[in-house]
C-alpha positions as CSV (number, residue, x, y, z in Angstrom):
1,X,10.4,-7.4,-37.7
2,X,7.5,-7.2,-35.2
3,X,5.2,-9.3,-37.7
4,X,7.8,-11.9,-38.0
5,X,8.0,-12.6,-34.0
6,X,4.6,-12.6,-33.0
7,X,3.9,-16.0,-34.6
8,X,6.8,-17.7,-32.8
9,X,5.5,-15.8,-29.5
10,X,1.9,-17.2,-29.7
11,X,3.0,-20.5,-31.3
12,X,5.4,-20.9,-28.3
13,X,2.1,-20.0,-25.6
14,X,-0.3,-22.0,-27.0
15,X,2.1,-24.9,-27.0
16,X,1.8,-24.7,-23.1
17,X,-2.1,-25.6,-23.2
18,X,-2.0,-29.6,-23.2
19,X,-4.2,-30.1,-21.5
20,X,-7.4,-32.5,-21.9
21,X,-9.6,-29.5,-22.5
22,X,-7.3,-27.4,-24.4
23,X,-6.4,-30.0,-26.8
24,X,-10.7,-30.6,-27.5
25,X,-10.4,-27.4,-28.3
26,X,-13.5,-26.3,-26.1
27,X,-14.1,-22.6,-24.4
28,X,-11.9,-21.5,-21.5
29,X,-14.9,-19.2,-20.6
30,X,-16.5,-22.6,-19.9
31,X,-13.7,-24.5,-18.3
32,X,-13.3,-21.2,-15.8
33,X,-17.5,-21.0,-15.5
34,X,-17.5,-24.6,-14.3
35,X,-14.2,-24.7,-12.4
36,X,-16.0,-21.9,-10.5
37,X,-19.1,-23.6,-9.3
38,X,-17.6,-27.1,-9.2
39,X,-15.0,-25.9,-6.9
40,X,-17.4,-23.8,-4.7
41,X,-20.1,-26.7,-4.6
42,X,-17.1,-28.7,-3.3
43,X,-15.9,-26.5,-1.1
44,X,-18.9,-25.1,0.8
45,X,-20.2,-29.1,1.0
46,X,-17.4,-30.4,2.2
47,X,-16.3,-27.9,4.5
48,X,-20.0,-27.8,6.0
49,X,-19.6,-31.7,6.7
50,X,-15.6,-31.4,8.1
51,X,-17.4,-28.9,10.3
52,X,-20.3,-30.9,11.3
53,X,-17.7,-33.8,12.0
54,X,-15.4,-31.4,14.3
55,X,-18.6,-30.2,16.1
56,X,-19.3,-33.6,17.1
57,X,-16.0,-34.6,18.5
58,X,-15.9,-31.5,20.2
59,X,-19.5,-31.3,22.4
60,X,-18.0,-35.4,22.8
61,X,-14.8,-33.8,24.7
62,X,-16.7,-31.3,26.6
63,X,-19.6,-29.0,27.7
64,X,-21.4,-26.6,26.2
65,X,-20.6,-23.2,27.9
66,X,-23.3,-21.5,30.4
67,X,-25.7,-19.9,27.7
68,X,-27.8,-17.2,29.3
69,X,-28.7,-13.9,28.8
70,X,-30.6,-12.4,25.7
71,X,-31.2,-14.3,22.2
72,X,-28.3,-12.4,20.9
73,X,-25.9,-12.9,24.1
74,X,-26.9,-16.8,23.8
75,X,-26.1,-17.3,20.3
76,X,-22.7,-15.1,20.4
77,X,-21.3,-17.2,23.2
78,X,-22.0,-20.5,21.6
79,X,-20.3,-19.0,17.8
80,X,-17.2,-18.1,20.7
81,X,-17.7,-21.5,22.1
82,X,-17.1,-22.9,18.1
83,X,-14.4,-20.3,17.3
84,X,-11.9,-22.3,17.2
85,X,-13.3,-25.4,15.4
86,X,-14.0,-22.8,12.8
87,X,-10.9,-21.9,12.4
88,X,-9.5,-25.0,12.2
89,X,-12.0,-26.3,9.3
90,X,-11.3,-22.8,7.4
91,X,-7.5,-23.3,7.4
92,X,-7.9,-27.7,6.4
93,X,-10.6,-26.5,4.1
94,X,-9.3,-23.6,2.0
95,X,-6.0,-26.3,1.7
96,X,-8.2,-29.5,0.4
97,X,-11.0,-28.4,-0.8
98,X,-9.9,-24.9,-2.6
99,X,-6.3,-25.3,-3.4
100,X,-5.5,-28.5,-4.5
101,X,-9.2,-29.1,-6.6
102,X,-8.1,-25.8,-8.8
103,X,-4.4,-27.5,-9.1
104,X,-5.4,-29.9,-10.1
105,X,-7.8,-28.4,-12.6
106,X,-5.1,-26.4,-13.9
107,X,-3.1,-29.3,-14.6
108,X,-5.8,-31.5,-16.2
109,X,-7.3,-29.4,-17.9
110,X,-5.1,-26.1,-19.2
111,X,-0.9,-27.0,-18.4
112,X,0.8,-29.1,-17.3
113,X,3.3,-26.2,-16.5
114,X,1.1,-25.1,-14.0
115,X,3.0,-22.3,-11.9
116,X,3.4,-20.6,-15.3
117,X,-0.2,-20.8,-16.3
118,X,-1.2,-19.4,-12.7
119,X,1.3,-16.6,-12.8
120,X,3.1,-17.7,-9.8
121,X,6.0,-15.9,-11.0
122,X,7.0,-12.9,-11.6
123,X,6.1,-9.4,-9.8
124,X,9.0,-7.1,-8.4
125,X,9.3,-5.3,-5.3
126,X,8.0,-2.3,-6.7
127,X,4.9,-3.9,-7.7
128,X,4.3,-5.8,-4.4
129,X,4.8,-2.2,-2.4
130,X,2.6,-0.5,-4.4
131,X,0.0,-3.0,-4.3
132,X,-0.1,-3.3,-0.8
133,X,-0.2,0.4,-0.5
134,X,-3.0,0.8,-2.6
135,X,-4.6,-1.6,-0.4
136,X,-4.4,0.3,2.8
137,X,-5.4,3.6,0.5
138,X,-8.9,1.7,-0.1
139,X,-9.3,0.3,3.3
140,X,-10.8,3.7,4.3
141,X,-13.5,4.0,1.4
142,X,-14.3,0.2,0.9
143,X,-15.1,0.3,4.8
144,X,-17.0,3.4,4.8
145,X,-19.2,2.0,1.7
146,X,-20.0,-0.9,4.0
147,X,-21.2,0.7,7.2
148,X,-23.0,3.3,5.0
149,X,-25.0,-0.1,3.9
150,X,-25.1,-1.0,7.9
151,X,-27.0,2.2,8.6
152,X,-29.1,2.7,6.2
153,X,-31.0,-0.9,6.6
154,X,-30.7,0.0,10.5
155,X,-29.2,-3.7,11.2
156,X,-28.8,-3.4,15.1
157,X,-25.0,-3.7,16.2
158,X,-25.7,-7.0,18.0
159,X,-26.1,-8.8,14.9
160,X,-22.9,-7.1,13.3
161,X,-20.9,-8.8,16.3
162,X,-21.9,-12.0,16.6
163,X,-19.8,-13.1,13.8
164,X,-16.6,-11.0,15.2
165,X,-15.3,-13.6,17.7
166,X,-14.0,-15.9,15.2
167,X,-11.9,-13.2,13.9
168,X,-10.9,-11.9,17.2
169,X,-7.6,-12.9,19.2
170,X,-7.3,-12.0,22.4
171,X,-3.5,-13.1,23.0
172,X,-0.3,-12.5,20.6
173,X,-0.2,-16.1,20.4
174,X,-4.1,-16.2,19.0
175,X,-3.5,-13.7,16.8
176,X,-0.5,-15.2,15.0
177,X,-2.9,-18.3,14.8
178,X,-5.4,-15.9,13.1
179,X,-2.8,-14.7,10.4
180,X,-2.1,-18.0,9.4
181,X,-6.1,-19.4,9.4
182,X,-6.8,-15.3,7.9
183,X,-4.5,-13.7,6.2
184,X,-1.8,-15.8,4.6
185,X,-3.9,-18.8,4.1
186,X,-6.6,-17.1,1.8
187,X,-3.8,-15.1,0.2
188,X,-2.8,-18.3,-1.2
189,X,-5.6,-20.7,-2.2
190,X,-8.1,-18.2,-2.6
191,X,-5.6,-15.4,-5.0
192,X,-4.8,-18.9,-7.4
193,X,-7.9,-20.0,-6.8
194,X,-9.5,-16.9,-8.3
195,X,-7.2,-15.3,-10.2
196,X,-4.3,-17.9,-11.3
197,X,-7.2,-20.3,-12.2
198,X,-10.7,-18.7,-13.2
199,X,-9.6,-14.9,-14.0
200,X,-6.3,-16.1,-15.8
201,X,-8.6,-18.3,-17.9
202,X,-11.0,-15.8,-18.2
203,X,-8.6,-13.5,-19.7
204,X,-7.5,-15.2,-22.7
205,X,-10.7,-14.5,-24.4
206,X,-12.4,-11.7,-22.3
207,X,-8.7,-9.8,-21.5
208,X,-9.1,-6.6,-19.2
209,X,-13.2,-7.3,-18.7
210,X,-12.1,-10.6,-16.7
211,X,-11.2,-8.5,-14.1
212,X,-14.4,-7.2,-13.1
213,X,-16.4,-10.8,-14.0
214,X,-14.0,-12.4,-11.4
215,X,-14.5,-9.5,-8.9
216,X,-18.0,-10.3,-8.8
217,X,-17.4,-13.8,-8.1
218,X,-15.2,-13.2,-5.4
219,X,-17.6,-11.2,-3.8
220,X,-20.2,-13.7,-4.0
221,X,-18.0,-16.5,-3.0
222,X,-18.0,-14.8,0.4
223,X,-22.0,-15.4,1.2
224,X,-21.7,-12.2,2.6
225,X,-24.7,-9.9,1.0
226,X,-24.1,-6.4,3.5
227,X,-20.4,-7.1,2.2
228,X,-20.9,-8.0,-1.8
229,X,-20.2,-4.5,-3.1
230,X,-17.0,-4.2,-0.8
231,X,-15.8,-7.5,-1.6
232,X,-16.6,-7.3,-5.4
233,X,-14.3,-4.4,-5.2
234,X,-11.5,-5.6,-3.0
235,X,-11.5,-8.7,-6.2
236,X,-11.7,-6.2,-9.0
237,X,-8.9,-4.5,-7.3
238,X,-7.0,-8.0,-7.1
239,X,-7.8,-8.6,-10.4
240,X,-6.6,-5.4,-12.0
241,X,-3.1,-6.2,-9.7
242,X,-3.2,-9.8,-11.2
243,X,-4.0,-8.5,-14.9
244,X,-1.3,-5.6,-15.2
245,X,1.4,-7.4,-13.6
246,X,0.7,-11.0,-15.2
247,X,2.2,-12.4,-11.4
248,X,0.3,-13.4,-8.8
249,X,2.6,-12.2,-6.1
250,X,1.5,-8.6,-6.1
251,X,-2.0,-9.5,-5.2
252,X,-1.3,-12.2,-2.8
253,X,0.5,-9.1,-0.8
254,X,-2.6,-7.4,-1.2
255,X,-4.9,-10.0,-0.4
256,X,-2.5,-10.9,3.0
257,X,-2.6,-6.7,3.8
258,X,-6.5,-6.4,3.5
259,X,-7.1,-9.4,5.6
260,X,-4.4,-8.5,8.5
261,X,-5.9,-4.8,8.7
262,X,-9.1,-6.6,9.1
263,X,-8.1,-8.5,12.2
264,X,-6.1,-6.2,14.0
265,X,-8.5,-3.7,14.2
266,X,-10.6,-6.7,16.1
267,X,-7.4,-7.4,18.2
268,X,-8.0,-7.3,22.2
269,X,-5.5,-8.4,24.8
270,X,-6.7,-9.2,28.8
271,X,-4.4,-5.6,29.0
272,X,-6.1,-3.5,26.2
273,X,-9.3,-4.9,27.4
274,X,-9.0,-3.9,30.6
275,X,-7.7,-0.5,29.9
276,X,-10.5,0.2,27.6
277,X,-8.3,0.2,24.4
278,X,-10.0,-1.0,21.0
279,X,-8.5,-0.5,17.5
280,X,-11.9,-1.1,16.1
281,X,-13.7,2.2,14.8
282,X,-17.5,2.3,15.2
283,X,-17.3,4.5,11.8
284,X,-15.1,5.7,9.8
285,X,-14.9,9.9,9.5
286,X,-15.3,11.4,6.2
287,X,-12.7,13.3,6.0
288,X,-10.5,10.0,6.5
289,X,-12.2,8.5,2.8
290,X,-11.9,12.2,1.2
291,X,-8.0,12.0,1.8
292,X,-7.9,8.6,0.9
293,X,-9.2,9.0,-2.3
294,X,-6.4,10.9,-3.8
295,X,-4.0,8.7,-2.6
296,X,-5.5,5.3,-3.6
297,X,-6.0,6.5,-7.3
298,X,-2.6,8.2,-7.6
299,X,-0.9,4.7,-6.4
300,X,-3.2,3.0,-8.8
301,X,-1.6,5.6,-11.8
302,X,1.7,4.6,-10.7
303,X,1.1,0.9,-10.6
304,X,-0.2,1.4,-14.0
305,X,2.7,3.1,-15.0
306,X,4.9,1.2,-13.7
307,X,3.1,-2.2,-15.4
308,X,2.9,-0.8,-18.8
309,X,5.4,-2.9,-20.5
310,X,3.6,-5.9,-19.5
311,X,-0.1,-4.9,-20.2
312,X,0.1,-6.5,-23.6
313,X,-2.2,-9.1,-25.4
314,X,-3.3,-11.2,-22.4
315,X,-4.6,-13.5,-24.8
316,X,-1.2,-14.8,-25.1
317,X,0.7,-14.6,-22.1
């Protein structure tokens, strides 16, 4: 009986790929590959010039702030002085430049069904919960991995920080401005970016190995070289959310939880400012990543329990 349905099951998938590429019959390793640089060319281009354009209408509006002190007390004050035309071209960019280009990919390419082919279905509570949970089990050892780095090049703390303003709010207002420009909009355009467009195309020839390719590239989407390992890993772990539950919802929650984490722990009101009060943890102890450890991986072995009915031939689904 099982013989007899398959057929109709892939016969009924493959009829989704109409698109241009799909129907040449050429590599999806090669649609993904160039998808993937195409899109980041495009991206990192055009948000450069959006940025360079914003720049310019905003030293027109105004003054540039006091800068004195040291180098490093200079160069933080003007990156605070561009904070928010940062943000700004990060939110417009990830939109235009991320989003829509790997839509429309998708669609000309691959399907014309396009929320199928991205997996933006799908995923139950369960799987959302336990993704996110997994999440915050990691945290712990994905940040200790990265100052471990830190200290063993001896990269002084004063060029750690002057990248931090952008991602600090210092008013509830700022900070819900910060989840939106952080946390939900790279939990959209960069999970189907990433994983509804270049791992899910991956996948149908490579299956369970796409998972760690697209990690990688995640990771060194970021330009972030003291972060590439931690980053790889936060995309593997993605990935392996993406690949087991064939929805994309599970890690967008992910995504969204890793990011918000991120920026709370840089969160400072005029009150907690004042009173001395900092979320952010110069290092994180040891015994916080040994306890962690146990946790994260038995989440993991539930997720993968609870997913086993759809691990099946990604090839086809």
């Amino acid at each position: 009986m099982e013989a007899q349905t398959l057929p109709i099951i892939e016969q009924t998938a493959q009829s989704e790929f109409n698109g241009s590429w799909e129907q040449k019959g050429r590599s999806p390793n090669s649609a993904a590959l160039l998808g993937l640089l195409g899109i980041g060319a495009l991206y990192f281009n055009a948000s450069s010039i959006l940025f360079f354009i914003v720049s310019i209408v905003v030293l027109g509006g105004g003054e540039l702030p006091n800068l004195e002190g040291t180098f490093f007390e200079r160069f933080s004050d003007l990156i605070t002085f561009f904070a928010e035309p940062v943000r700004a071209v990060t939110l417009v960019s990830q939109y235009l430049f991320m989003l829509l280009p790997a839509l429309w990919l998708v669609k000309r390419w691959h399907s014309s069904e396009i929320r199928i082919y991205v997996r933006l279905r799908g995923g139950s509570i369960w799987e959302i919960f336990l993704a996110v949970a997994g999440t915050l089990a990691v945290i712990p050892v994905s940040n200790y991995i990265a100052e471990f780095l830190v200290r063993q090049l001896g990269i002084p703390d004063e060029v750690l920080e002057l990248g931090s303003e952008v991602f600090t709010a210092h008013s509830p207002f700022e900070f819900a401005w910060l989840v939106v420009v952080v946390c939900i909009t790279p939990a959209i355009c960069e999970e189907i970016f990433f994983r509804g467009f270049a791992q899910r195309t991956f996948e149908r020839t490579m299956g369970w190995k796409s998972i760690l390719l697209t990690g990688v590239f995640f990771g060194l989407f970021h330009f972030q070289p003291l972060g590439l390992i931690t980053l790889s890993m936060l995309g593997i772990l993605f990935g392996y959310f993406f690949y087991r539950s064939k929805s994309l919802f599970p890690a967008m929650a992910a995504h969204f939880t890793n990011n918000l984490v991120a920026i709370w722990s840089l969160y400072q009101t005029p009150e907690m400012q004042e009173e001395g009060i900092s979320a952010t943890a110069d290092q994180i102890p040891l015994w916080l990543v040994g306890a962690s450890l146990p946790v994260a991986a038995g989440i993991l072995y539930a997720y993968h329990l609870l997913t086993r009915k759809k691990a099946v031939d990604t090839t086809q689904s």
